[in-house]
Structure formats: C-alpha cells, structure tokens
TIVO-2410 file (N, C-alpha, C; in nm, 3 decimals):
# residues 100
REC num residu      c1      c2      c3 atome chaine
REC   1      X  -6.283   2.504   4.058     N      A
REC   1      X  -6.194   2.409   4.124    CA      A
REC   1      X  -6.093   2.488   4.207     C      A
REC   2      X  -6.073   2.431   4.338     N      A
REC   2      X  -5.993   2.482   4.404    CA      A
REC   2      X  -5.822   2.424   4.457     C      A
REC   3      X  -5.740   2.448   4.464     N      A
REC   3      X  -5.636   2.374   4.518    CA      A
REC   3      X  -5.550   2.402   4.638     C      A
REC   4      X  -5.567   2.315   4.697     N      A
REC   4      X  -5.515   2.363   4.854    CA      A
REC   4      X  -5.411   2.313   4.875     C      A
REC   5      X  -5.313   2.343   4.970     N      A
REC   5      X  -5.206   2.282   5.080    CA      A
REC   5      X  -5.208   2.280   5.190     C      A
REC   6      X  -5.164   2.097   5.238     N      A
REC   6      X  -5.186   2.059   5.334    CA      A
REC   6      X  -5.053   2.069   5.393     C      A
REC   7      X  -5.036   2.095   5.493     N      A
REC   7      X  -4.896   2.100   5.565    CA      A
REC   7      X  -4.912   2.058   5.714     C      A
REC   8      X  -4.775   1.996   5.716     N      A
REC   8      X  -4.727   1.926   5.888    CA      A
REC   8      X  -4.786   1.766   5.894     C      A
REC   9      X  -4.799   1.731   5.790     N      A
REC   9      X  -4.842   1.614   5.738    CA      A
REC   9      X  -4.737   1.494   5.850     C      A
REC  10      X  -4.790   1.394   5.910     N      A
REC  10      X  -4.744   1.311   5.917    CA      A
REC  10      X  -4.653   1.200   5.811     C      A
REC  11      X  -4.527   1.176   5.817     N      A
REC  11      X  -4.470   1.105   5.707    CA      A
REC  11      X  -4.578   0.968   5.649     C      A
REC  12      X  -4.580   0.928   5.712     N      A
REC  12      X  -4.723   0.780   5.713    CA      A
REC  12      X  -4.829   0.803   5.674     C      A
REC  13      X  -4.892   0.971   5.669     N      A
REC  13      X  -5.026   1.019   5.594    CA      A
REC  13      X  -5.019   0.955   5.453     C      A
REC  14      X  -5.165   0.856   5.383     N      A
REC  14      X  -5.129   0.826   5.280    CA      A
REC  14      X  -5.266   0.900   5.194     C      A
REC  15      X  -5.245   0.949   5.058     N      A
REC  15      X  -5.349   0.999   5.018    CA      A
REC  15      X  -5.455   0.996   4.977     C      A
REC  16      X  -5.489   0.826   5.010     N      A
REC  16      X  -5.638   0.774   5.050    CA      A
REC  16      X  -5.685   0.835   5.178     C      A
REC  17      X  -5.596   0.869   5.292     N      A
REC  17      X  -5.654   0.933   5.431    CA      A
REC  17      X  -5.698   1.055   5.406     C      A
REC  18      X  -5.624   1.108   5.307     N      A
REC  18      X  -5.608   1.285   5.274    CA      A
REC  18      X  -5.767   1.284   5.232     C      A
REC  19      X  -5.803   1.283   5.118     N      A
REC  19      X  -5.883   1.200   5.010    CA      A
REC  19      X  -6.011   1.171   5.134     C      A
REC  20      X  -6.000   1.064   5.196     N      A
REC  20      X  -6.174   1.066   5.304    CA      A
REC  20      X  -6.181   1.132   5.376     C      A
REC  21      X  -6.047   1.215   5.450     N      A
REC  21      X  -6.084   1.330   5.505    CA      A
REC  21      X  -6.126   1.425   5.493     C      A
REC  22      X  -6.075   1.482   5.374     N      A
REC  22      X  -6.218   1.609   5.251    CA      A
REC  22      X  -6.306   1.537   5.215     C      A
REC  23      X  -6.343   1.417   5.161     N      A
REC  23      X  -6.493   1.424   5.134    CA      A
REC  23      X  -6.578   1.426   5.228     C      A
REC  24      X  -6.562   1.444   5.369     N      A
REC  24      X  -6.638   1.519   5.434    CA      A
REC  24      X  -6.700   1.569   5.400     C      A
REC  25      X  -6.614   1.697   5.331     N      A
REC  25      X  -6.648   1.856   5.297    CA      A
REC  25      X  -6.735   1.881   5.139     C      A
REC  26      X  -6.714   1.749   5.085     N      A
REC  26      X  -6.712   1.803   4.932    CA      A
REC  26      X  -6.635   1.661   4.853     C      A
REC  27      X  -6.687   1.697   4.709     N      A
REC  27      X  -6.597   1.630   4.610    CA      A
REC  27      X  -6.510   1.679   4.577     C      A
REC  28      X  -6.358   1.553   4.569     N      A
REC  28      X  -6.225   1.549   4.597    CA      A
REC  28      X  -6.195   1.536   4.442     C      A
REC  29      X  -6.138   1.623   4.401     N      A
REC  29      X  -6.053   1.582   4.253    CA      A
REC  29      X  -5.898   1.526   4.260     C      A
REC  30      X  -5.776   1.589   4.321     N      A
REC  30      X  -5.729   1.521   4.311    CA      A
REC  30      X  -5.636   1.503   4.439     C      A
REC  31      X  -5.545   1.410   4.506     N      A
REC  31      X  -5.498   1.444   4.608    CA      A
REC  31      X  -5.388   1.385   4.585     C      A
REC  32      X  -5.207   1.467   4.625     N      A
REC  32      X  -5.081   1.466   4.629    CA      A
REC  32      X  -4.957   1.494   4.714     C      A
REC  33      X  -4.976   1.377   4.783     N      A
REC  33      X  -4.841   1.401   4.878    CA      A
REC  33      X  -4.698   1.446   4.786     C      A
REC  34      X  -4.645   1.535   4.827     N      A
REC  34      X  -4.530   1.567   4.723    CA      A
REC  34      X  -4.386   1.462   4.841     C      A
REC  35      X  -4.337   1.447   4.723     N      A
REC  35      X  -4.194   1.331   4.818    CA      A
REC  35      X  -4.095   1.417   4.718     C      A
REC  36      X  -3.974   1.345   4.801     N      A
REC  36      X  -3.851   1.369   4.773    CA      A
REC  36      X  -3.850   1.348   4.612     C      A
REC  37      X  -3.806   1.397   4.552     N      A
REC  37      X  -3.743   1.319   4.427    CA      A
REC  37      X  -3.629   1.201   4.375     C      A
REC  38      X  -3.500   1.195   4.463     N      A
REC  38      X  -3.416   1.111   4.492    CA      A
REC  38      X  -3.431   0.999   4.577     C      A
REC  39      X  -3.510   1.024   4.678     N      A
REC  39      X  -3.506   0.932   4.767    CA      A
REC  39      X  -3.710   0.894   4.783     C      A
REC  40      X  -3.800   0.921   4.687     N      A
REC  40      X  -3.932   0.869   4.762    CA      A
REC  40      X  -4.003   0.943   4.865     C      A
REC  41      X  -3.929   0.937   4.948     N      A
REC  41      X  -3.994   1.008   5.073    CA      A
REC  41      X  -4.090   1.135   5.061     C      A
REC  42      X  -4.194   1.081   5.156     N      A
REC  42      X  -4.282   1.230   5.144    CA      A
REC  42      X  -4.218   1.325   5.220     C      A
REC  43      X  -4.266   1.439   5.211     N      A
REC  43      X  -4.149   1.554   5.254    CA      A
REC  43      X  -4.253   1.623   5.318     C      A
REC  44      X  -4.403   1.558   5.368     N      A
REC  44      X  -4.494   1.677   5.494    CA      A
REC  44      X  -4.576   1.771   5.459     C      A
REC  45      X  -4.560   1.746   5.330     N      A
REC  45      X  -4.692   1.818   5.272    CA      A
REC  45      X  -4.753   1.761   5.175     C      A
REC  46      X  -4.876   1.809   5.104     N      A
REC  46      X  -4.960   1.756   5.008    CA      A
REC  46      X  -5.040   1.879   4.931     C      A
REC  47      X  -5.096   1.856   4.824     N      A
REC  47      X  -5.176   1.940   4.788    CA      A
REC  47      X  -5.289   1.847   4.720     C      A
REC  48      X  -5.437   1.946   4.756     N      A
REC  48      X  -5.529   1.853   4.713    CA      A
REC  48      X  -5.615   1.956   4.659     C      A
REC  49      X  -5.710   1.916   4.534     N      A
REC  49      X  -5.821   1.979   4.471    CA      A
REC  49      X  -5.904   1.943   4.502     C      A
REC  50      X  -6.038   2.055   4.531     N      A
REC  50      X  -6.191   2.005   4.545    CA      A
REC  50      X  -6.283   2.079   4.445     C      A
REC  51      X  -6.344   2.026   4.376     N      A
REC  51      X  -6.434   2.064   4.274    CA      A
REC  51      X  -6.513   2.205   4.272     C      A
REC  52      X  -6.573   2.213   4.394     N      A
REC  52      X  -6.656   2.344   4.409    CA      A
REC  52      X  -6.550   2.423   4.509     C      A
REC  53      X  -6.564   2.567   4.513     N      A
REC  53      X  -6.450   2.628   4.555    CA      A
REC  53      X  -6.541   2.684   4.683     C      A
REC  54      X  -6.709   2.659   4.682     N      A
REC  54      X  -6.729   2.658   4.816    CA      A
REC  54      X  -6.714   2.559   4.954     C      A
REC  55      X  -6.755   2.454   4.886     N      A
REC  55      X  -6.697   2.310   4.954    CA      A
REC  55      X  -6.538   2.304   5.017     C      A
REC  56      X  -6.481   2.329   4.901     N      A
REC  56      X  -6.341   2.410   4.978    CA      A
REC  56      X  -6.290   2.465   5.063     C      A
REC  57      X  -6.339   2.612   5.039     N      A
REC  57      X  -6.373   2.679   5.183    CA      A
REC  57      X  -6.407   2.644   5.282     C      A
REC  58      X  -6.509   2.598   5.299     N      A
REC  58      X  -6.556   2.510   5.416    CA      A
REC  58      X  -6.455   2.418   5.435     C      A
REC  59      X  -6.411   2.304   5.369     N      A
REC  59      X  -6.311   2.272   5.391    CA      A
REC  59      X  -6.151   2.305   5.482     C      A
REC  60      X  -6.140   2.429   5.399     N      A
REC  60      X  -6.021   2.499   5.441    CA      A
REC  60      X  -6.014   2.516   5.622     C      A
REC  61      X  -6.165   2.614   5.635     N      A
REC  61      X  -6.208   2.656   5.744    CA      A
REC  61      X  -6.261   2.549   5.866     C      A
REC  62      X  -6.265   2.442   5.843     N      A
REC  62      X  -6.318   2.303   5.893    CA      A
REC  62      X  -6.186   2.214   5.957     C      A
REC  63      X  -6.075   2.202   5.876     N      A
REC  63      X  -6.001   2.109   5.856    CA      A
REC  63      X  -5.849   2.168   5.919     C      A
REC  64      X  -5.852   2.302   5.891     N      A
REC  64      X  -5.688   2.373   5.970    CA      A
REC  64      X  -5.706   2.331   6.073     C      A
REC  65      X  -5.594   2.313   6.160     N      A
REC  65      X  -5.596   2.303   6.307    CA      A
REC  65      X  -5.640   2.123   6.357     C      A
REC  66      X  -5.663   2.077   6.277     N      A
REC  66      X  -5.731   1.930   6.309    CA      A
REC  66      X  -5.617   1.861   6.326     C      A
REC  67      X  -5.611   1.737   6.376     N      A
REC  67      X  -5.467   1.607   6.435    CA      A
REC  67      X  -5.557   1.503   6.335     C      A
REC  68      X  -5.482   1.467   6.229     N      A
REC  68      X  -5.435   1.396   6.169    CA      A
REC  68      X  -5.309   1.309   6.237     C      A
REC  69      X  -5.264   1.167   6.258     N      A
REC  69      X  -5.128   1.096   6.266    CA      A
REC  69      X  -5.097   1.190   6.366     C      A
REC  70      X  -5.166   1.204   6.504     N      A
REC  70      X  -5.065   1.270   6.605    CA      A
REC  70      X  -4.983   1.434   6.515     C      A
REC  71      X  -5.047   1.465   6.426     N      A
REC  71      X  -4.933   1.611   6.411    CA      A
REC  71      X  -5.083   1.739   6.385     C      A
REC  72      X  -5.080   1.861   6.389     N      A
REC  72      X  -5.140   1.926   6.335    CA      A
REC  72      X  -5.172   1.994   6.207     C      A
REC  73      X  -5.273   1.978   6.133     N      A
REC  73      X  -5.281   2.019   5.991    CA      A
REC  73      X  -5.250   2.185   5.965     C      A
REC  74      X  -5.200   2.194   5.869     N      A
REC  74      X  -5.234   2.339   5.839    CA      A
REC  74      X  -5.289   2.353   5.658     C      A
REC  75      X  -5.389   2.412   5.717     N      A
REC  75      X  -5.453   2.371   5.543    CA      A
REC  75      X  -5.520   2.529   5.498     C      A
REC  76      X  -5.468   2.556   5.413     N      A
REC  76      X  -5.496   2.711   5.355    CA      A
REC  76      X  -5.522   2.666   5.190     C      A
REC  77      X  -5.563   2.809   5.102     N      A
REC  77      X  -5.522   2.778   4.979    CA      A
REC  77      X  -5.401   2.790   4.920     C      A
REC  78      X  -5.380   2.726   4.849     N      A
REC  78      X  -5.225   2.659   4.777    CA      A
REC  78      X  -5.207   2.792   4.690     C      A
REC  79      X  -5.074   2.878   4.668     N      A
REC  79      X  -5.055   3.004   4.616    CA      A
REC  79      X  -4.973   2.979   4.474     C      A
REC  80      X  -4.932   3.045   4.388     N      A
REC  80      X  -4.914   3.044   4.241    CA      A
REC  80      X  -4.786   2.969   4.309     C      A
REC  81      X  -4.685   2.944   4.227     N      A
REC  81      X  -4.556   2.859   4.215    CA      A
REC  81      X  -4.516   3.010   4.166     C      A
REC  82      X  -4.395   3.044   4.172     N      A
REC  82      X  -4.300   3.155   4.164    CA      A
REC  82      X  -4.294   3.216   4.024     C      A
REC  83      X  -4.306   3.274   3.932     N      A
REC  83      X  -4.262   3.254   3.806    CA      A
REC  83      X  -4.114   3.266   3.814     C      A
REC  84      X  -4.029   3.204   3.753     N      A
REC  84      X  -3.897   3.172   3.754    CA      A
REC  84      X  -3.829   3.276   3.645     C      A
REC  85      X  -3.709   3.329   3.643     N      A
REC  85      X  -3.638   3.404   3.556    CA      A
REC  85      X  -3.582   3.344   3.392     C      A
REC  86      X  -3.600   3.190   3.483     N      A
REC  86      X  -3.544   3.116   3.298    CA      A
REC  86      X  -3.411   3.160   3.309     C      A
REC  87      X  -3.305   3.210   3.365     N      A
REC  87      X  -3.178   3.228   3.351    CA      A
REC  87      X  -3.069   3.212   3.461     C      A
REC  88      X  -3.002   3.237   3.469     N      A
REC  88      X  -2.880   3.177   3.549    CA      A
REC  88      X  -2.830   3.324   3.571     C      A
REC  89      X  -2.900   3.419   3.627     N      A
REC  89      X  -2.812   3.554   3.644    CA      A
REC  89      X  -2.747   3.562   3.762     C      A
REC  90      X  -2.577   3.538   3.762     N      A
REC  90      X  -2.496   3.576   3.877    CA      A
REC  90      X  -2.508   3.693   3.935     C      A
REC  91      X  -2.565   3.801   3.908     N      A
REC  91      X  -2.596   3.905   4.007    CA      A
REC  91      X  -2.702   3.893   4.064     C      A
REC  92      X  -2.785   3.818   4.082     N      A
REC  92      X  -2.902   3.780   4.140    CA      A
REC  92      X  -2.863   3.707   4.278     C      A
REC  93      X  -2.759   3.634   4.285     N      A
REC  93      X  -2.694   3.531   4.338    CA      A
REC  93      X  -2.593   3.543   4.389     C      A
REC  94      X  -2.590   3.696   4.446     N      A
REC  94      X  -2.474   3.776   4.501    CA      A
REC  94      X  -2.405   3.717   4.597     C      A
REC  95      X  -2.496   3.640   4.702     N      A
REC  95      X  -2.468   3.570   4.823    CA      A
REC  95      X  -2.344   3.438   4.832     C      A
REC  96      X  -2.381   3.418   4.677     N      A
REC  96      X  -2.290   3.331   4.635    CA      A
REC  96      X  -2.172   3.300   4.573     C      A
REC  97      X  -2.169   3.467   4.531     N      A
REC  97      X  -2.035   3.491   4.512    CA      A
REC  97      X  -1.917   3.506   4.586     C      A
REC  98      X  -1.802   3.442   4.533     N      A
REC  98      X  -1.654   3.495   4.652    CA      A
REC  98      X  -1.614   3.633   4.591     C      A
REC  99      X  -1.634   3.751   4.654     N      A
REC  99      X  -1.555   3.860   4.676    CA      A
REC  99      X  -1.389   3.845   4.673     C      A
REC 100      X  -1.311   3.906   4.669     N      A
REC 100      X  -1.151   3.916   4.631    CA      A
REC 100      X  -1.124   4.075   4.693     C      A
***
C-alpha cells in the first residue's frame, strides 16, 4: 500500500473526484482532504492510498501536473510526519525568546 499527497487542490475538490480520478490508475483505499480543524475548511491538500504500490507509481507519474478545478496537481509520495520531541524545550525555540 502506498500513500500519496495531493497538493494545490482546488478548495471545491471533493474526495469522491479525488477517488475517480485514481481509479484510473488502480484500486483506491482511502482518500482525505485534510481541513482546518476550527473552522472545516479544506486547506489544498489531500492524501490518498492505493493498494498496489505499482499502480501508484503510475499513478504518481500519470497524474502530477494534471488541472483538476482550474488549479494544477502536484502529486508525489506522501513522506513520514516528523517524529516530534514530546517536550516543550525552550532552547529549541530560541527565536522565541526575548533577550534582555
């Protein structure tokens, strides 16, 4: 299984469009416009899974560069999420400190 990101998403892209636009390529596992949290709103991107990670590819390589809603796609594979520190270290966060 593969998981990609879609970016430059039209706000109005809904993820039934996302969704028939890869099965083109392949079977679609799952597809996610990410939105705001406070306010709903999609925020222009999405991430979507496709079952076989060759179908994917093809996918990937098929689908970048395409007009979707008047905007251009950019569709690569989707990269780890950051691992996070788990802590609140003020020297990390230098930028944010006031100097004296």
């Amino acid at each position: 299984m593969k998981n990609m990101y879609i970016g430059n998403l039209d706000y109005s892209t809904t993820e039934d469009q996302l969704r028939t636009l890869f099965l083109a390529h392949g079977a679609v596992e799952t597809a996610t416009i990410v939105r705001n949290r406070d306010t709903g709103q999609p925020r222009g991107f999405a991430f979507l899974e496709m079952t076989n990670d060759g179908e994917a590819d093809k996918a990937i390589y098929a689908l970048g560069g395409t007009v979707l809603g008047g905007r251009t796609l950019t569709v690569n594979e989707a990269r780890p999420k950051p691992a996070s520190s788990g802590g609140d270290d003020l020297r990390t966060r230098g930028h944010r400190l006031n100097r004296f």
